[in-house]
DOKE-955949 format. One record per atom (N, C-alpha, C): residue number from 1; residue in one letter; chain; x, y, z. Coordinates in steps of 0.02 Angstrom, whole numbers, padded with zeros to 5 digits, m for minus. Example, Ala and Ser with C-alpha at 12.3 -4.5 7.8 and 13.67 -1.06 7.14 Angstrom:
<pts>
+-----+----+----+--------+--------+--------+
!   i ! aa ! ch !     c1 !     c2 !     c3 !
+-----+----+----+--------+--------+--------+
!   1 !  A !  A !  00660 ! m00284 !  00390 !
!   1 !  A !  A !  00615 ! m00225 !  00390 !
!   1 !  A !  A !  00660 ! m00165 !  00390 !
!   2 !  S !  A !  00642 ! m00112 !  00354 !
!   2 !  S !  A !  00684 ! m00053 !  00357 !
!   2 !  S !  A !  00645 !  00002 !  00394 !
+-----+----+----+--------+--------+--------+
</pts>
This chain:
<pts>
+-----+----+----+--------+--------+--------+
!   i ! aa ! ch !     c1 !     c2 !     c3 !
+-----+----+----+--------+--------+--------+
!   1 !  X !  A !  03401 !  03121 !  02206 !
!   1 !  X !  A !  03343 !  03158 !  02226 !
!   1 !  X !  A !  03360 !  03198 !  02290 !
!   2 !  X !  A !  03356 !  03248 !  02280 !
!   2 !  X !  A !  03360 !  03302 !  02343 !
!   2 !  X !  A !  03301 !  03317 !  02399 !
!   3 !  X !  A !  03329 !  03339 !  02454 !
!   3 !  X !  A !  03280 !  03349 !  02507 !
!   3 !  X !  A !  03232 !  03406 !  02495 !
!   4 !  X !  A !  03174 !  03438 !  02509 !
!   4 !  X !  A !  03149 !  03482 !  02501 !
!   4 !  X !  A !  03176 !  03515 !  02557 !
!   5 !  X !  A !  03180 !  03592 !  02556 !
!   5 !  X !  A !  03180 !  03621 !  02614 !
!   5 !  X !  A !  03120 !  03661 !  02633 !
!   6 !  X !  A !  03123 !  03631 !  02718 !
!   6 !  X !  A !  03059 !  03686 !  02732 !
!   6 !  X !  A !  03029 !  03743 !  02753 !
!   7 !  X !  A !  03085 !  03778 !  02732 !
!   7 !  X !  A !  03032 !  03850 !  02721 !
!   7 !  X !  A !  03038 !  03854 !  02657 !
!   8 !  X !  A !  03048 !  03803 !  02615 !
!   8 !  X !  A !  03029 !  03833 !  02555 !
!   8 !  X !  A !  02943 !  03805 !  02560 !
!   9 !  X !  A !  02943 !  03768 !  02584 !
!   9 !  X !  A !  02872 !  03731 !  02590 !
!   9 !  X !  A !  02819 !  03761 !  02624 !
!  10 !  X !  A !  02838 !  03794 !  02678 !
!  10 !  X !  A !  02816 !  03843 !  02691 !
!  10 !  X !  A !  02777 !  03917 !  02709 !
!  11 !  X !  A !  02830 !  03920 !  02623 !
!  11 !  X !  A !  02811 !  03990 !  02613 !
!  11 !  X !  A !  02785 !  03981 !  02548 !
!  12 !  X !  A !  02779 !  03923 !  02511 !
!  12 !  X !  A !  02740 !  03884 !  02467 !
!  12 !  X !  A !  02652 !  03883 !  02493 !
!  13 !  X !  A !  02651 !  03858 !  02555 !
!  13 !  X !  A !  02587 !  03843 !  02584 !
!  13 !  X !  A !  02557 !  03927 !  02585 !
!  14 !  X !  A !  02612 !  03941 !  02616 !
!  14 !  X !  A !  02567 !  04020 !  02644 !
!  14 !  X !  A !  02554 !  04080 !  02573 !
!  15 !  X !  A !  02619 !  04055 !  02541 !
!  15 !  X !  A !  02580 !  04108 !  02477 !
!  15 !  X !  A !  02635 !  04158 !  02464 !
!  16 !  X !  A !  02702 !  04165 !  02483 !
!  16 !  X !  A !  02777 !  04194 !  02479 !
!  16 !  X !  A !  02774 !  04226 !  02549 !
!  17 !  X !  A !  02826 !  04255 !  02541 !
!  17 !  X !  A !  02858 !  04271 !  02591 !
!  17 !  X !  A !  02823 !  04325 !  02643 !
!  18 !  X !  A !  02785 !  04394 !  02605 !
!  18 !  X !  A !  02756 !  04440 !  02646 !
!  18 !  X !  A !  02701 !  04401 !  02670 !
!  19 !  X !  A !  02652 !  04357 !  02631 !
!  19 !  X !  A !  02622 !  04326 !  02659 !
!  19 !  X !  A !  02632 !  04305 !  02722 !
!  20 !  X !  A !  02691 !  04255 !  02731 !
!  20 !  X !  A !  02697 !  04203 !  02776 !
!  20 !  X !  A !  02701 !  04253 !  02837 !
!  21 !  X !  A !  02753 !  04313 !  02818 !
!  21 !  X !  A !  02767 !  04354 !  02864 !
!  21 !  X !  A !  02707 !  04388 !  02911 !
!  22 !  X !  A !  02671 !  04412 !  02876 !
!  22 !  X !  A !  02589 !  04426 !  02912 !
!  22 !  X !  A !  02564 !  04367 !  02937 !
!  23 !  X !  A !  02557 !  04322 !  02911 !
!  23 !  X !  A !  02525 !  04250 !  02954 !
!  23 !  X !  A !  02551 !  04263 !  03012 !
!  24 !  X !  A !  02615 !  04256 !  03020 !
!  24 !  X !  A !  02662 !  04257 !  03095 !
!  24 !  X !  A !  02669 !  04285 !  03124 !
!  25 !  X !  A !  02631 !  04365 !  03130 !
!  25 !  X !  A !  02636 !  04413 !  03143 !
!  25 !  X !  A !  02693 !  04442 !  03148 !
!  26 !  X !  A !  02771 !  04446 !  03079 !
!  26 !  X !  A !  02816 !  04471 !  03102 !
!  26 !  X !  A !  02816 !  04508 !  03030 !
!  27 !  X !  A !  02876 !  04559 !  03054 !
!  27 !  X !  A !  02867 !  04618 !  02991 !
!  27 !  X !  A !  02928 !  04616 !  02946 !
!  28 !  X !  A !  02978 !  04578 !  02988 !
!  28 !  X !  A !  03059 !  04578 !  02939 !
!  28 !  X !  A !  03073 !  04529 !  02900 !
!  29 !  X !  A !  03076 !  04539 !  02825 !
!  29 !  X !  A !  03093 !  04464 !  02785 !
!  29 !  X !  A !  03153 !  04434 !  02806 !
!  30 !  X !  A !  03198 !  04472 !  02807 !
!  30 !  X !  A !  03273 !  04459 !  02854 !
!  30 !  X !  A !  03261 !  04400 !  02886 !
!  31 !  X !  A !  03193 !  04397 !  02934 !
!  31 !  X !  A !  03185 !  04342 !  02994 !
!  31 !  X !  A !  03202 !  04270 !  02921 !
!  32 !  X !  A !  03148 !  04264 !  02883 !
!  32 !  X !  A !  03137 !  04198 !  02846 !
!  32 !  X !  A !  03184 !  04186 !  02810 !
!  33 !  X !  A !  03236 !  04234 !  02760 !
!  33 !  X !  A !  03283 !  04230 !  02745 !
!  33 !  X !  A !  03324 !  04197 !  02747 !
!  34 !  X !  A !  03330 !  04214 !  02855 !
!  34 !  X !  A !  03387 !  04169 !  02873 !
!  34 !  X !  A !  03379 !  04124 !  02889 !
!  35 !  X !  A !  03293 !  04097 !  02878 !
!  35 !  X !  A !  03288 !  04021 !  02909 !
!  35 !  X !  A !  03299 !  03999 !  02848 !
!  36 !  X !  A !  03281 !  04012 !  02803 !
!  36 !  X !  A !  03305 !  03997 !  02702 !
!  36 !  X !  A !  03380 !  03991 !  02707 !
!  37 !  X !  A !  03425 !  04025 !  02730 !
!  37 !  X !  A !  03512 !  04021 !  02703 !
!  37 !  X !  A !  03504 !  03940 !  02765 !
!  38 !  X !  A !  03502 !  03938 !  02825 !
!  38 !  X !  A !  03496 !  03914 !  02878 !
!  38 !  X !  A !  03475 !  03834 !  02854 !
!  39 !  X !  A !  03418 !  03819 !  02796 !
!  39 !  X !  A !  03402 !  03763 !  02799 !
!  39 !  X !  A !  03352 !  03747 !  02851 !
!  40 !  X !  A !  03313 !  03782 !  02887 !
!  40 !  X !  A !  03269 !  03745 !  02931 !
!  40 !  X !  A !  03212 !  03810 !  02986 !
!  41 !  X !  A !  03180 !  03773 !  03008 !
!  41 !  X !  A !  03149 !  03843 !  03037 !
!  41 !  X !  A !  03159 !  03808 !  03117 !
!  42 !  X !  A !  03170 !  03869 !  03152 !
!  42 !  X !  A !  03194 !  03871 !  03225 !
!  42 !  X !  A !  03135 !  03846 !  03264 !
!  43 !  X !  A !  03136 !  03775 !  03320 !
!  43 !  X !  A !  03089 !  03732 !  03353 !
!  43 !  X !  A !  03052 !  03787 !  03400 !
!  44 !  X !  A !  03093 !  03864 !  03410 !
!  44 !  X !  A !  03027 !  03880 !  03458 !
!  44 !  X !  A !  02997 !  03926 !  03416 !
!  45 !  X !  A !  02998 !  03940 !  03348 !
!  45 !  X !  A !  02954 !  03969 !  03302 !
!  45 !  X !  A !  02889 !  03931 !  03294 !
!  46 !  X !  A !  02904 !  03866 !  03281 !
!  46 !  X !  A !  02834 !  03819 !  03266 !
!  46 !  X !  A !  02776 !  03828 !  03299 !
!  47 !  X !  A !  02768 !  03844 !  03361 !
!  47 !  X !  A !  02705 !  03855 !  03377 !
!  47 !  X !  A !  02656 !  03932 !  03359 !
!  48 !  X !  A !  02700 !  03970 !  03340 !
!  48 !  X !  A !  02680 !  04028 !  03283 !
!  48 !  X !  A !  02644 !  04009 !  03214 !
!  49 !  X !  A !  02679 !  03977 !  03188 !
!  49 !  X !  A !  02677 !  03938 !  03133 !
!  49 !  X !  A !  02621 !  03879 !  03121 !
!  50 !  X !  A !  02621 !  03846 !  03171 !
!  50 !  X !  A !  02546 !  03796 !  03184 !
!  50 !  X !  A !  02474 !  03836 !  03167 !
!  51 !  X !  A !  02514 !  03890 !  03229 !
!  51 !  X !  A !  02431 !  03933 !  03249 !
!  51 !  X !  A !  02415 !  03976 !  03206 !
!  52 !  X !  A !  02455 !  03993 !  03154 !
!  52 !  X !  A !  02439 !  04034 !  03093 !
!  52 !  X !  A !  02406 !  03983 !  03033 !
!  53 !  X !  A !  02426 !  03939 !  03037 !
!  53 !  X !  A !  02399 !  03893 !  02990 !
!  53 !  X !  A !  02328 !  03855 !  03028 !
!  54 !  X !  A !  02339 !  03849 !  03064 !
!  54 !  X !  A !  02248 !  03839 !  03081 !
!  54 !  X !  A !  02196 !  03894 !  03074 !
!  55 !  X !  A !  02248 !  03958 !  03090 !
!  55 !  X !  A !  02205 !  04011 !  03091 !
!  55 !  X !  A !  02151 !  04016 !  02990 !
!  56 !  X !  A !  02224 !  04026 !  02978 !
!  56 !  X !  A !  02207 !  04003 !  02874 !
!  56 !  X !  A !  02183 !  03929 !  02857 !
!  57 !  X !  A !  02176 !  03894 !  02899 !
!  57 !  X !  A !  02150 !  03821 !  02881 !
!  57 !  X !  A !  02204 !  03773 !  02830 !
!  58 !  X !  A !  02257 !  03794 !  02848 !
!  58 !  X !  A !  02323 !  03763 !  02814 !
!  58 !  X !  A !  02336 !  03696 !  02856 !
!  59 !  X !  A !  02359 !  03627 !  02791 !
!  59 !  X !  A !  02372 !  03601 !  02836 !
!  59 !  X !  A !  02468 !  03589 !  02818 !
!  60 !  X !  A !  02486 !  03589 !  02871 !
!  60 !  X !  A !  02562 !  03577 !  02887 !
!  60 !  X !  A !  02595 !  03508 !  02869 !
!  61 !  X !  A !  02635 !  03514 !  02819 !
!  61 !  X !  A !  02688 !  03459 !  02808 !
!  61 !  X !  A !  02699 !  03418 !  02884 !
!  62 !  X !  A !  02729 !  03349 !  02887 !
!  62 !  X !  A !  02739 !  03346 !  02959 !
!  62 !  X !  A !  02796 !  03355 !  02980 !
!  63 !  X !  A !  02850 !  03353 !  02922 !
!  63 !  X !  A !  02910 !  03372 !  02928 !
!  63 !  X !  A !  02934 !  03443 !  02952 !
!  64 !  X !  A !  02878 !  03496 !  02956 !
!  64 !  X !  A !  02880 !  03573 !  02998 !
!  64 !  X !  A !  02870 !  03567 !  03059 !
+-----+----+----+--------+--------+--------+
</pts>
């Protein structure tokens, strides 16, 4: 059994990728991409990421 990765989870919650990208207020898929090749999303992104999902009433894996 394999690990999930999380931005696939992510960008699952948020709805793909342009989605997630507007949540976060950022405009380049490039950015998520490389957290996708990368395996993980970068610790000082998360508080972007929190506050977009409260903003949408998402709730967050705890593993993000």
């Amino acid at each position: 059994m394999g690990t999930v990765n999380p931005v696939s989870e992510l960008l699952d919650l948020f709805g793909g990728l342009r989605p997630t990208l507007r949540a976060i207020g950022e405009k380049h898929p490039n950015l998520i991409q490389n957290w996708e090749k990368a395996g993980y999303i970068p610790k000082y992104r998360r508080p972007q990421i929190t506050a977009a999902a409260r903003k949408k009433r998402l709730q967050l894996p705890a593993e993000l």
